[in-house]
N, C-alpha and C positions, 0 to 999 in steps of 0.2 A: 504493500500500500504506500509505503513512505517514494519509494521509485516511482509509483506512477504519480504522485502528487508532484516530486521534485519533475517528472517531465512535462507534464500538465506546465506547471512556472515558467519552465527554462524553453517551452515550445510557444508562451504566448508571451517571454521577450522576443522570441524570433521574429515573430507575428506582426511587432508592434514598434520595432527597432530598426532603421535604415542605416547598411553599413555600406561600403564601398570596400570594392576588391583592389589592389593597391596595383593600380592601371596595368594588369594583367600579366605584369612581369613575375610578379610574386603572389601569388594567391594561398594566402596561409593565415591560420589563426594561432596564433601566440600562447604558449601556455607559460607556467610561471619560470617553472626551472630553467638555470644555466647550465653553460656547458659545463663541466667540470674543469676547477683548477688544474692547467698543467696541460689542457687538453685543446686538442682542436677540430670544430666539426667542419667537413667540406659538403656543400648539398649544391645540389644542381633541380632547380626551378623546371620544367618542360612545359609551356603552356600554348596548347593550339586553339585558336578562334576558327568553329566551325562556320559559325554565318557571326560575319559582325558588319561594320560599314564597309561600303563599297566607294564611296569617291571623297577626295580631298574635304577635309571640316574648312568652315568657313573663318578659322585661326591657324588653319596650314597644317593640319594633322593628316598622316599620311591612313588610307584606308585601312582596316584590322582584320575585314575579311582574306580567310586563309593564311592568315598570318602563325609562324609559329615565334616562341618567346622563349628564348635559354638565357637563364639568370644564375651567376655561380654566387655562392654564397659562402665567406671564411668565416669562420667565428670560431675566436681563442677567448678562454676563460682565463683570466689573470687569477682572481682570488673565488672565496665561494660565493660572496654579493658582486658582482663583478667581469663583465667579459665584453668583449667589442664583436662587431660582424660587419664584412666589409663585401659589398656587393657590385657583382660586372653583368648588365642589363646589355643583352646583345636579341635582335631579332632576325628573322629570317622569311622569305617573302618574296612575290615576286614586283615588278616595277618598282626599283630602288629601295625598297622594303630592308634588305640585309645587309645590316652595321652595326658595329658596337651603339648602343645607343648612349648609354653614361652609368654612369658608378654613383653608392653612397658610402656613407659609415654610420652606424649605429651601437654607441654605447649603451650597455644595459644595467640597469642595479637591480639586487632584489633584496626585499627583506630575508635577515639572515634566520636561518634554522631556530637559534638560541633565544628569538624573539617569542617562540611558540604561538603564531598566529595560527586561527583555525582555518585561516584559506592562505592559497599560494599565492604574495604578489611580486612583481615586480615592474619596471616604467626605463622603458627604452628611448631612446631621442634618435631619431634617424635622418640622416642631413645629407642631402648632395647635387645634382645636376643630373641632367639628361637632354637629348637635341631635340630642338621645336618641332621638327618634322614627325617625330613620335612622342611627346607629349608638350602641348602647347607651355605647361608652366618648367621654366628650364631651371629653376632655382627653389627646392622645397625645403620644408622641416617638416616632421611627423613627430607629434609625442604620444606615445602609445602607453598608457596604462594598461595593467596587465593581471588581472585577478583568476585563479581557478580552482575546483575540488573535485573530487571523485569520492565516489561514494559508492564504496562497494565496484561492480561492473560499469556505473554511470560516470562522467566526465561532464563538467561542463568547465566552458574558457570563454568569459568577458573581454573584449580589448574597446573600452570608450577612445576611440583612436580622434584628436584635432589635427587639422593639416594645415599648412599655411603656405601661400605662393610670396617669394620674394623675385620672380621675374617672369612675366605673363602677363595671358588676359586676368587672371585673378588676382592680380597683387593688392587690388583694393578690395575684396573680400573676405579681409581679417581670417578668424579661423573658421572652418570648416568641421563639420561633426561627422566624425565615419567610424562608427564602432562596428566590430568584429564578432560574431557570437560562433561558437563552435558544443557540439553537443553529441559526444557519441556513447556507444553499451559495449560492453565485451561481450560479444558474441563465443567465443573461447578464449584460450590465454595466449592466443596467437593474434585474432582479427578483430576488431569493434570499429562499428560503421556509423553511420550518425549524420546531422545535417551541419553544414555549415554555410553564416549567410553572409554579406557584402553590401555596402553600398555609401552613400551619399545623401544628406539632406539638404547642403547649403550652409551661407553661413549662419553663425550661432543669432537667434532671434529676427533674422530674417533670413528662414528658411525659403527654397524654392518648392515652388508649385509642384504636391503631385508628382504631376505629369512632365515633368525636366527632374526629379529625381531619381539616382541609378541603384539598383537593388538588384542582385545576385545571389541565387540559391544554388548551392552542394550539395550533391550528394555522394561521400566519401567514405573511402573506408581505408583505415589503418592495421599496415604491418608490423607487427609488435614480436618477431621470432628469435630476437638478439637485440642487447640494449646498446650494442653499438651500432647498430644499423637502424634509421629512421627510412621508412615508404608510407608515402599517402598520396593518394590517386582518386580522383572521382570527376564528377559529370557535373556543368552548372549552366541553368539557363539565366539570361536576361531581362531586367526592363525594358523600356521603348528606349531611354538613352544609353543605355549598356549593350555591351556584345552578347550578343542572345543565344550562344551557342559553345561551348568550351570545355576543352577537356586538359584535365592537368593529370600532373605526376611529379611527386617529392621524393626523391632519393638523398639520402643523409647518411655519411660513414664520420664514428669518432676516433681517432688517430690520438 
């Protein structure tokens, strides 16, 4: 009973929460843990847009339909609150579609062990560039809150994510509201599937309509067969202004 009440909760934040998928290079929700001290994880992003736009946006963004997204991802833990992740955003495509597109870095803290909270948290800051041709704001910040728990087989993962453009059509759009929800069950002690959502409201108290807001639903399922090895791979369709069509895959080794 306690599991279906907590899904019941965590399915009508879904419901009622608009997140953004982090412009299709990296499509993931955040759970609390770092990487372990001393350690370094390397993952590799694979994201194909089945059906997305087809002709140039009217800010010079280059079309997404058929487009595939390989984004490498380092992250070294320094201490146990503590670790950085530095990422190389390349795509691939045809009609000039396939280039590095640009790099971030993102520092991460989390609250430590010894603190004994009953949830996981932790608050990343992710900062960098990318070319106007695949995404119109070329100068971002993300700060991404990052709360989660598991409960028995169940998982759930908050990320209230704000984004801010410092070079673009959005630079005067202060912050932006994109929370992350993620929600899956262990199906066995190898796979648990679950949905995970995406998207965009606008900026804070002047939200956009509706109808110009982008919202992206998963449906994913996690490989869990060594804890040094992360997979997660699933299926997500679109709003009217999102890529309506997309299939990802997260491969992760800790070294």
């Amino acid at each position: 009973m306690m599991y279906k009440n907590l899904l019941l909760i965590a399915s009508l934040l879904v419901v009622f929460t608009t997140v953004k998928a982090q412009d299709n290079y990296e499509i993931q929700v955040y759970g609390a843990d770092l990487v372990e001290t001393g350690r370094t994880m390397f993952e590799l992003h694979s994201n194909n847009t089945l059906s997305g736009s087809k002709t140039i946006s009217e800010d010079g963004m280059l079309p997404t339909n058929g487009v595939q997204h390989e984004t490498i991802e380092i992250t070294h833990g320094f201490t146990s609150f503590f670790e950085t992740g530095f990422y190389f955003f390349n795509s691939i495509g045809s009609g000039g579609r396939t280039a590095y597109v640009g790099s971030h870095i993102r520092p991460r803290f989390s609250a430590p062990e010894s603190w004994h909270w009953p949830v996981g948290v932790s608050m990343s800051f992710e900062f960098g560039f990318q070319k106007a041709a695949f995404s119109p704001n070329t100068s971002t910040l993300e700060i991404r809150p990052i709360v989660d728990k598991k409960w028995g087989g169940l998982y759930i993962a908050l990320n209230p994510t704000v984004d801010k453009s410092f070079a673009g059509p959005d630079v005067n759009r202060g912050f932006t509201f994109s929370p992350n929800v993620k929600i899956s069950y262990d199906v066995s002690k190898v796979i648990a599937i679950g949905p995970e959502y995406y998207g965009s409201t606008g900026p804070f108290f002047h939200y956009d309509p509706v109808s110009q807001q982008d919202h992206q639903l998963f449906i994913t399922t996690d490989l869990n067969f060594d804890p040094k090895w992360e997979v997660n791979f699933g299926y997500g369709v679109g709003s009217q202004e999102a890529d309506k069509s997309i299939i990802k895959l997260i491969v992760g080794r800790r070294f």
